[in-house]
C-alpha positions in Angstrom: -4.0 -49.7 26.3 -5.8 -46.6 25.9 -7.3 -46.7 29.7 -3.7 -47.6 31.0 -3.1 -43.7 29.2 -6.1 -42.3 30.9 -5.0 -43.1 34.2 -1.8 -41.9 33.8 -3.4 -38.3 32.8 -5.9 -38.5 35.3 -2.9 -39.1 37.9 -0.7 -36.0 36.7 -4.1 -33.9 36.6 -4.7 -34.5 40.2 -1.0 -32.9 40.7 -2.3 -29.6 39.5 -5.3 -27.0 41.1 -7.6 -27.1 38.8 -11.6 -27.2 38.1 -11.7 -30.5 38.3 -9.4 -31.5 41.3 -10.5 -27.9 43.1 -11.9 -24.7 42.5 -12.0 -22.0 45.2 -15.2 -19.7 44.9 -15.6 -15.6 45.6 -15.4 -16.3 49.2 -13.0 -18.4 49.8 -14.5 -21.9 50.2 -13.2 -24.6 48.1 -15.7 -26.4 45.5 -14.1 -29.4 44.0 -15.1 -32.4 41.4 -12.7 -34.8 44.0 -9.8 -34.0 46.2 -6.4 -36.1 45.8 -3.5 -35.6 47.0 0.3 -36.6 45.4 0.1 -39.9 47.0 -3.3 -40.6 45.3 -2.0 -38.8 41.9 0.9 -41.6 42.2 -1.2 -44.9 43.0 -3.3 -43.5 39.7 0.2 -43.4 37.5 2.1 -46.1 39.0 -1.3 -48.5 37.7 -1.7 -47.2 34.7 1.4 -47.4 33.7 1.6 -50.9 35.1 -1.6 -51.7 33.3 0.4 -50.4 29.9 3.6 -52.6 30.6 1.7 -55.6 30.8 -0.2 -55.4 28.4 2.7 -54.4 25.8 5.0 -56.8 27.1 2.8 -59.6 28.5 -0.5 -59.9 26.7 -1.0 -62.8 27.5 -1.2 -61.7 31.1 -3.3 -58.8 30.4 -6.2 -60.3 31.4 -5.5 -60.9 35.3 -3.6 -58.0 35.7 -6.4 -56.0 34.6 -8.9 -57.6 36.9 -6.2 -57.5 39.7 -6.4 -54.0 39.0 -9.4 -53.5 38.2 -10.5 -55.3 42.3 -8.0 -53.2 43.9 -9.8 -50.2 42.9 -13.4 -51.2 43.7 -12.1 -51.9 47.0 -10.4 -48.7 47.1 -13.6 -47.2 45.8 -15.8 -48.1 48.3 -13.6 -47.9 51.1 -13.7 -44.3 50.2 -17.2 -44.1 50.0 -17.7 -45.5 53.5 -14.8 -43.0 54.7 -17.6 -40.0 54.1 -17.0 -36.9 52.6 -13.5 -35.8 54.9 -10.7 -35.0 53.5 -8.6 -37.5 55.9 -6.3 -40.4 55.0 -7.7 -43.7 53.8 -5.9 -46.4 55.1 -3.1 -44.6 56.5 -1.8 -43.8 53.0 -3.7 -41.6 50.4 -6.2 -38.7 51.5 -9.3 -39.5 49.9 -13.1 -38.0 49.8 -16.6 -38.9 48.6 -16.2 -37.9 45.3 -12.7 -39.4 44.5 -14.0 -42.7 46.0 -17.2 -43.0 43.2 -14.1 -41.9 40.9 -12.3 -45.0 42.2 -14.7 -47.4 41.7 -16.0 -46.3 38.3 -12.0 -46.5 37.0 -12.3 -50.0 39.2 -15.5 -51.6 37.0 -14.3 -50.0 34.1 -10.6 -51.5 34.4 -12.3 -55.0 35.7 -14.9 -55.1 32.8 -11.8 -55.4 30.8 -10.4 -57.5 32.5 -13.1 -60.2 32.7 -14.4 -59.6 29.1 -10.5 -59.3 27.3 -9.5 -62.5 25.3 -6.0 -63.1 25.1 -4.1 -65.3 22.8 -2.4 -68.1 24.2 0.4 -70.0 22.3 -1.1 -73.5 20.6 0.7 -76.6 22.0 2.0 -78.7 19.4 0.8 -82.5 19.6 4.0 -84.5 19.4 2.2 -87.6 18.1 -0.6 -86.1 15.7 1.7 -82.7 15.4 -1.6 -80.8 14.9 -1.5 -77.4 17.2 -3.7 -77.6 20.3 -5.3 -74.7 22.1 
């Protein structure tokens, strides 16, 4: 739940200048940690808070949703990597660079590493002859 939160934050941060989505030096060249843009920004909220619904409504789903997820993002991730260090759309939809695609696939392991390693409840089945719960 609590990476579902830090998704979210890191998609509103990448709606804002600042050091860590740019920083423009003394002479007018931009630095920046990663680049995004408000598409980007939205893919990064819209999952995490998908990632939160699931797993407050449907834990019991939590588990592929969160490797889902988490695959989407490695792909994403290293799709951005091959893309190179311009600024230019990935895919068609989301400007991406170098730096936001090692950012998309660290959140990608991160989110799949959940995924694989979370253990979620099921509901025990009921043996109608014995009536012992199974599962």
């Amino acid at each position: 739940m609590v990476g579902s939160i830090i998704l979210v934050l890191i998609g509103i941060a990448s709606f804002f200048q600042n050091q860590i989505t740019l920083a423009i030096d003394v002479i007018g060249d931009e630095y920046y940690i990663f680049k995004s843009d408000a598409v980007s920004g939205g893919v990064l909220i819209l999952s995490g808070l998908i990632c939160y619904f699931v797993i407050w409504k449907f834990p019991q789903k939590s588990s592929i949703v969160l490797k889902i997820i988490g695959v989407l993002y490695i792909v994403i991730g290293f799709l951005a990597i091959g893309h190179g260090d311009s600024y230019q759309r990935l895919l068609g939809i989301m400007h991406t660079d170098f730096a936001a695609g090692w950012l998309y696939l660290f959140i990608g392991l991160v989110v799949a590493v959940f995924g694989f390693t979370i253990k979620t409840k099921t509901n025990p089945t009921i043996d109608t002859k014995s009536g012992i719960a199974q599962g």
